[in-house]
N, C-alpha and C positions, 0 to 999 in steps of 0.2 A: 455755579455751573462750570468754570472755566478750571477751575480745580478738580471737581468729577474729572471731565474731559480730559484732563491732564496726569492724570491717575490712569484712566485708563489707557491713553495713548501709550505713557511709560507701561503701564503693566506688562500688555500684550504686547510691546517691543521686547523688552525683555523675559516675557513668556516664551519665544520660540528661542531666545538663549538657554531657558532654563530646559526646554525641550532635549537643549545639545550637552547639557550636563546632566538630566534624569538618565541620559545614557549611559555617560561615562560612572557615576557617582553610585547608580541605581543599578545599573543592569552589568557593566562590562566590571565594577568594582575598582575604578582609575581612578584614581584621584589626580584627573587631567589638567594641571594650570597652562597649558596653551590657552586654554579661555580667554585668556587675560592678554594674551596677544592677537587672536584671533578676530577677537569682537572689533578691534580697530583697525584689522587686518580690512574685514569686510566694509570699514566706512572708508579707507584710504583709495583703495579699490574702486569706491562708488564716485566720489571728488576727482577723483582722476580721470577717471571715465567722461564724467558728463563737463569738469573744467577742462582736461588738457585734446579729448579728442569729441566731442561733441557727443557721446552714444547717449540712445533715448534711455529717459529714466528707468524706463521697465526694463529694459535690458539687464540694467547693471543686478538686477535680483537670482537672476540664474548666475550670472560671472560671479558674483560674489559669494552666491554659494559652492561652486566648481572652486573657488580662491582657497574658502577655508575647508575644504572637504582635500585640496592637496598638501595643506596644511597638516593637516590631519594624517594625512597617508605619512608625512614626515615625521610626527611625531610616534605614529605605529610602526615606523623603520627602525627610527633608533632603540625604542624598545625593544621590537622582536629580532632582531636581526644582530645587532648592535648588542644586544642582552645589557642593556642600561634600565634600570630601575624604574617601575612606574613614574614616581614622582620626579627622578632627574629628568626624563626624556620631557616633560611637561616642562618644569624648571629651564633648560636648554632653549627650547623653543620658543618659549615665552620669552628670553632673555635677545633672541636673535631679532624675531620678530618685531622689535621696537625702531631696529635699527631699518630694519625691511620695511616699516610700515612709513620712517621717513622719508623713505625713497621713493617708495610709490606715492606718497601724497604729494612729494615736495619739499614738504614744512610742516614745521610742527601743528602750525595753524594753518587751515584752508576752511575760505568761506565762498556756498555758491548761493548768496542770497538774490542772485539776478539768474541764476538759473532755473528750468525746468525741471520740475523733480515729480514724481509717482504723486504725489499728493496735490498738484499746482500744475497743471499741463492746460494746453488749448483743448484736448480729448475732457479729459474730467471735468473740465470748468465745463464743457458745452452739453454735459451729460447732466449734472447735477443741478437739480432742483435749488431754488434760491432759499427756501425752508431749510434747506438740508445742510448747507455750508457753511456752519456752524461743528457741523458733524462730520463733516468729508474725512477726515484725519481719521477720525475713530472708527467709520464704515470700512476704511480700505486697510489700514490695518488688524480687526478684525478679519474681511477676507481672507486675507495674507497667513494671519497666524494658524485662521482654522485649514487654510489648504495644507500648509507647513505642515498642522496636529493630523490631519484624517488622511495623507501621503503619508505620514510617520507610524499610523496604526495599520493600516494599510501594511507596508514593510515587517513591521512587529508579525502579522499574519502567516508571513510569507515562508517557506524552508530556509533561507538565509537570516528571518528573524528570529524564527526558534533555535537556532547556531547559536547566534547572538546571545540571547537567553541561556542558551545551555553552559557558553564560556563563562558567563559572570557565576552561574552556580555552580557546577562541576566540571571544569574544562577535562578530566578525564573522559566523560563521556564524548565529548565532542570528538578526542584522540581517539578512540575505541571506535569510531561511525568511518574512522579512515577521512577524517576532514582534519585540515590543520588553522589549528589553533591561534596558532599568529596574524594568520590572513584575516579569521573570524575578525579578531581586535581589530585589526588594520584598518577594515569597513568599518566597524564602529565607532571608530575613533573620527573617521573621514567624514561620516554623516553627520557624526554631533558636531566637528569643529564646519562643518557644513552650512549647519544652522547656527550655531554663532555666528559666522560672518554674515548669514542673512540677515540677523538681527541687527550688526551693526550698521550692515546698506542702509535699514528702515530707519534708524537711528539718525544716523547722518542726514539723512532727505528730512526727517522730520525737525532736527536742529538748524538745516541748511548749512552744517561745517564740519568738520571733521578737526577734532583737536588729539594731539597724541597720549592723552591721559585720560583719555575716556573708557579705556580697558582696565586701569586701574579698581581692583576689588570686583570684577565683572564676574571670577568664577563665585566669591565669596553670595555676592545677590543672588546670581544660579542655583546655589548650593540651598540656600533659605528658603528660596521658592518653593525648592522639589521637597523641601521638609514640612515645609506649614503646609501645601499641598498635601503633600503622600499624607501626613498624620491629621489635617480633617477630616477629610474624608476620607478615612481608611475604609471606615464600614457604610458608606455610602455606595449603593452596589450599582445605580445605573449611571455612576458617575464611573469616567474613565480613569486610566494614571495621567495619561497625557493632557485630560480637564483638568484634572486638578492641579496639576502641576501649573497650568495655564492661570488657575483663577488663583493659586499660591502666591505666582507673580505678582497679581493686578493687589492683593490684597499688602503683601509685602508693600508696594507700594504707594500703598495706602497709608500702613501704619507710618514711614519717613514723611509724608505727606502730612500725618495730623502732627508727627512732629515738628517741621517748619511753621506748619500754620500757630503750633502753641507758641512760636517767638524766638526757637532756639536758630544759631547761628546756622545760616550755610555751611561755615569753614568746620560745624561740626557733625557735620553729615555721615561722613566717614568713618567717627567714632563711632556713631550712632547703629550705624550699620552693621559694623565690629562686632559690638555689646547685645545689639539687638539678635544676631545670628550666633551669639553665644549661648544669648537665653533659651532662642528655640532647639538649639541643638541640644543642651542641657535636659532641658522638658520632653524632648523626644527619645533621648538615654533615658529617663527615668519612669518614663511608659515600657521602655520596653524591659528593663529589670523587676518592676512591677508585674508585669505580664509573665517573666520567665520564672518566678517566684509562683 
C-alpha cells in the first residue's frame, strides 16, 4: 500500500510538470530545457518562503507559480526578442537558474521537517478524518493537480488558447489574424514553466527539503509522461490530452517504481529513466511511420 501511495503521490506531482511540458513539447513545438531549472526554481521558492519568512503553506502555491511563469516570460525574451534559438534560450536559463535557485534557497540543501507545509498544517490535521490520514497526501495532491488540469483546459478553451494552438501549427496564421506571434510563445512558455515550479512547491512540501539536483532529468520525465500518455490513449475519446498526460505521469511512475522494487540500484535510476524514455520514444516514432506508411 505504501508503494501505491507513493506512486501516486510522485505521479501527480509530477503530472502538473508534465502539464508544463505537453505545452512546450506538444503544442508551442519547444523543446523547453528551463524545465530542468524551473522545477527546483519552484521548491527554492517554497523553503524559503515558509524557512526564512514564515508565509503559510498554501501561499507558497500561487508564488511559485507566478516564480516560474516569470521564468518563463525570460526564457520567451531571449528567444523572441533576442532571436536566440529555441533550444539555446532553454539551455541559458537552465544554466543561470542553478545559480539563482542557490540563492533563493540558501544552500544546496534545505530541510523544513519542523515546518508547516500544505499536507501537515493545524487546518488539515483538524479537518481530516483519522480513516483518511493515511491518504491525506494523495487526496490534496490530487485536488491540486486536477484544479492545475481543468484551469489548464479551461485556458486551452479560451481565444488566447486557440493563439496558442494555432503558433505551434502554423504561426503564419496567427501572423495573418494581426496577432504576434512572439508574445503568443511568451504566454506559453510562462504558463508551462508556470506549472513546473508549481509542481516543484508540491514536491518540496511533500519531501520536506529542497535539494539542488532535484531538477536534474525533470524535462526528460516530462517528456515520457506526455508520450506514454498522448500514445495510450490516443483513441480513447472521453479521455482528455491533459488526463492523459496526467495518468502518463502516474504510470511512468510506476514502471521506475517496479524497477526499484525488482532490486536494481537507486544510483541507477537515472539510467533507468534514460533508457527507459528512449524506448518509448522509439515505439512512438515507429507508430507513427507505421501510420504514415
Amino acid at each position: 500500500m505504501a508503494l501505491l501511495l507513493s506512486v501516486l503521490e510522485q505521479g501527480m506531482i509530477y503530472g502538473i510538470l508534465a502539464l508544463g511540458v505537453y505545452i512546450t513539447y506538444k503544442i508551442l513545438d519547444f523543446p523547453d530545457l528551463t524545465v530542468d531549472g524551473s522545477f527546483p526554481f519552484g521548491a527554492a521558492i517554497t523553503v524559503r518562503l515558509i524557512n526564512g519568512f514564515g508565509v503559510p503553506a498554501i501561499l507558497t502555491l500561487p508564488i511559485a507559480f507566478l516564480g516560474g511563469a516569470l521564468v518563463g516570460i525570460c526564457t520567451g525574451l531571449i528567444h523572441v526578442k533576442l532571436k536566440v534559438r529555441d533550444l539555446l534560450s532553454g539551455i541559458i536559463m537552465m544554466t543561470g537558474l542553478y545559480t539563482i535557485n542557490l540563492w533563493v534557497a540558501g544552500s544546496g540543501y534545505v530541510a523544513i521537517f519542523d515546518k508547516e507545509n500544505i499536507f501537515n498544517n493545524s487546518f488539515v490535521n483538524s479537518i481530516t478524518p483519522s480513516f483518511l490520514s493515511n491518504f491525506k497526501n494523495v487526496i490534496i495532491i490530487f485536488l491540486i493537480t486536477m484544479v492545475a488540469k481543468y484551469l489548464l483546459d479551461w485556458y486551452m478553451s479560451t481565444k488566447s488558447g486557440f493563439l496558442l494552438r494555432a503558433v505551434g501549427d502554423n504561426d503564419t496564421i496567427v501572423t495573418s489574424l494581426g496577432v504576434d506571434k512572439g508574445l503568443v510563445k511568451i504566454v506559453g512558455l510562462s504558463i508551462a514553466n508556470g506549472l513546473v515550479s508549481l509542481s516543484g512547491c508540491i514536491y518540496a512540501q511533500q519531501q520536506r527539503s529542497f535539494e539542488i539536483s532535484i531538477g536534474t532529468g525533470a524535462v526528460v520525465i516530462g517528456l515520457a509522461s506526455v508520450i506514454i500518455g498522448t500514445s495510450l490513449f490516443k483513441k480513447v475519446t472521453f479521455f482528455r490530452v491533459t488526463s492523459s498526460v496526467v495518468v502518463g505521469s502516474i504510470l511512468y511512475k510506476a514502471c521506475v517504481a517496479v524497477a526499484m522494487f525488482a532490486g536494481i540500484s537507486p544510483n541507477a535510476i537515472k539510467l533507468i529513466t534514460a533508457v527507459l524514455f528512449l524506448i518509448i520514444l522509439v515505439v512512438s516514432m515507429d507508430r507513427k511511420k507505421v501510420k504514415a506508411c
